[in-house]
N, C-alpha and C positions, 0 to 999 in steps of 0.2 A: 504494500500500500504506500503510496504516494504520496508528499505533504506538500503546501503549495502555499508559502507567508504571503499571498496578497500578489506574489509573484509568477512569471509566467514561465516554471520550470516544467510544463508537461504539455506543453502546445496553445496552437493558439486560442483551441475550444477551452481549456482550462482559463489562459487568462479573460476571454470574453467572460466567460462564469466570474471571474473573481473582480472585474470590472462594476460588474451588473451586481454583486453584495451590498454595494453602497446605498444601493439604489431601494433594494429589496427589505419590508419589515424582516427583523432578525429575533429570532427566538429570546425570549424572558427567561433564562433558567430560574427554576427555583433549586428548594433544598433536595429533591428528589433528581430532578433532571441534570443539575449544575454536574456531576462527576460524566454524564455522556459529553454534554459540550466543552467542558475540559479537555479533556482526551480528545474529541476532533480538533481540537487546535495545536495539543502536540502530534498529530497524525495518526491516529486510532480509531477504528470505531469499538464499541461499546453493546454489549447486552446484557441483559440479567437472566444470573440460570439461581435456581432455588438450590441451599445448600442441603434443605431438609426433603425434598422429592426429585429434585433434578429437572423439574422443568425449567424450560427457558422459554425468555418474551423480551417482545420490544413491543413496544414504547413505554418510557422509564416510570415505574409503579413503586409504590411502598412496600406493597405485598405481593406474594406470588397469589397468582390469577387463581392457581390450583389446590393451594394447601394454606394461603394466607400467611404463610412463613417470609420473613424480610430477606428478599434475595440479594445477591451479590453482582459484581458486576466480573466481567469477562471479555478480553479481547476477542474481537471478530479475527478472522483470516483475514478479511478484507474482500472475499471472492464471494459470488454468488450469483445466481439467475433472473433473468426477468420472469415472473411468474405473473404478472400481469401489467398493460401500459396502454394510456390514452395522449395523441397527439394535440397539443394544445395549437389552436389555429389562431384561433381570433383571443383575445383579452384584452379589453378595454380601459382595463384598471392600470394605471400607473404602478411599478414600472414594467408590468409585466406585458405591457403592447410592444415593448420593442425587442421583445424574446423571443417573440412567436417567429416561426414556429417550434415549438420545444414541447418534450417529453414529461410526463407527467407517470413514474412507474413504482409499481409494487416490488420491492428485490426480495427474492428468498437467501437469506447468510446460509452459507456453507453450515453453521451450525445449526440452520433451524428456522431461527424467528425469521420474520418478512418484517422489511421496513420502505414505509414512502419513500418518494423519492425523486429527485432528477435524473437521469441519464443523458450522458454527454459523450463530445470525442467522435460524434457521429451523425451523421443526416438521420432524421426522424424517421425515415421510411426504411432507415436498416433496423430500426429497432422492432427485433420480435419478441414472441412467448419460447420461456426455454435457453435465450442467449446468454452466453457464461460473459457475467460482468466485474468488474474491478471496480473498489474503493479508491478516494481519494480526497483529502481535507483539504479546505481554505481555511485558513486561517484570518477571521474577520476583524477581533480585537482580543485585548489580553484575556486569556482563558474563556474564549469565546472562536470554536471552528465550525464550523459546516460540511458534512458527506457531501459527496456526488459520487455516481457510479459512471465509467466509462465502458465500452467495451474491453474483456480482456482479450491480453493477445494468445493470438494462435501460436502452438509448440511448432 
């Protein structure tokens, strides 16, 4: 996985993405959330597996989904699939009209959970169901980053 300070170390679909943060409302952590957005700003993503049943989930909770047990947190691979995506054509809304057209997609993590999401690094029309995707942070402000997934590369 890939980390990217605002800078345009992974092309030039990364730095448009990292241009366009400024633009874009930026997530509120709170007390629950604040350790995922941390960690995308040192280049990580983030899930919670439960230490007392073993499940795992995204999007960041107090308790596990399944036993109410206070989960922990765990490094992503980084890798994972599209399991589900919608082309965004039109948006009206500031500053998401000058995006379009861009992706709007479900990732399954190699370990499990599915998290929203953009996909980037690629024309929207390559974007299928099933496509093995890569992680990748921007880093927006101090202890404050952002996922995107891109395509990953072929062996």
């Amino acid at each position: 996985m890939s980390h990217d300070a605002g800078g345009d170390t992974t092309g030039e679909i990364a730095g448009d993405v990292a241009a366009s943060l400024g633009r874009r409302p930026l997530p509120l952590p709170d007390n629950v959330s604040a350790p995922y957005w941390e960690a995308a700003a040192r280049g990580e993503v983030l899930y919670q597996e439960c230490p007392a049943c073993g499940h795992r989930q995204f999007y960041p909770r107090a308790l596990c989904t399944a036993c109410a047990a206070e989960p922990e947190w765990r490094p992503a691979s980084g890798r994972g699939t599209v399991h589900t995506f919608t082309v965004i054509r039109q948006n009206w809304a500031e500053p998401f009209r000058d995006l379009a057209p861009y992706v709007v997609a479900v990732v399954e993590l190699e370990e499990g959970p599915r998290m929203m999401t953009n996909v980037t690094g690629c024309a929207p029309e390559d974007v299928h169901i099933g496509m093995p995707v890569e992680a990748y942070t921007i880093a927006v402000e101090d202890g404050l980053g952002v996922p995107f997934w891109r395509p990953a590369p072929t062996d």
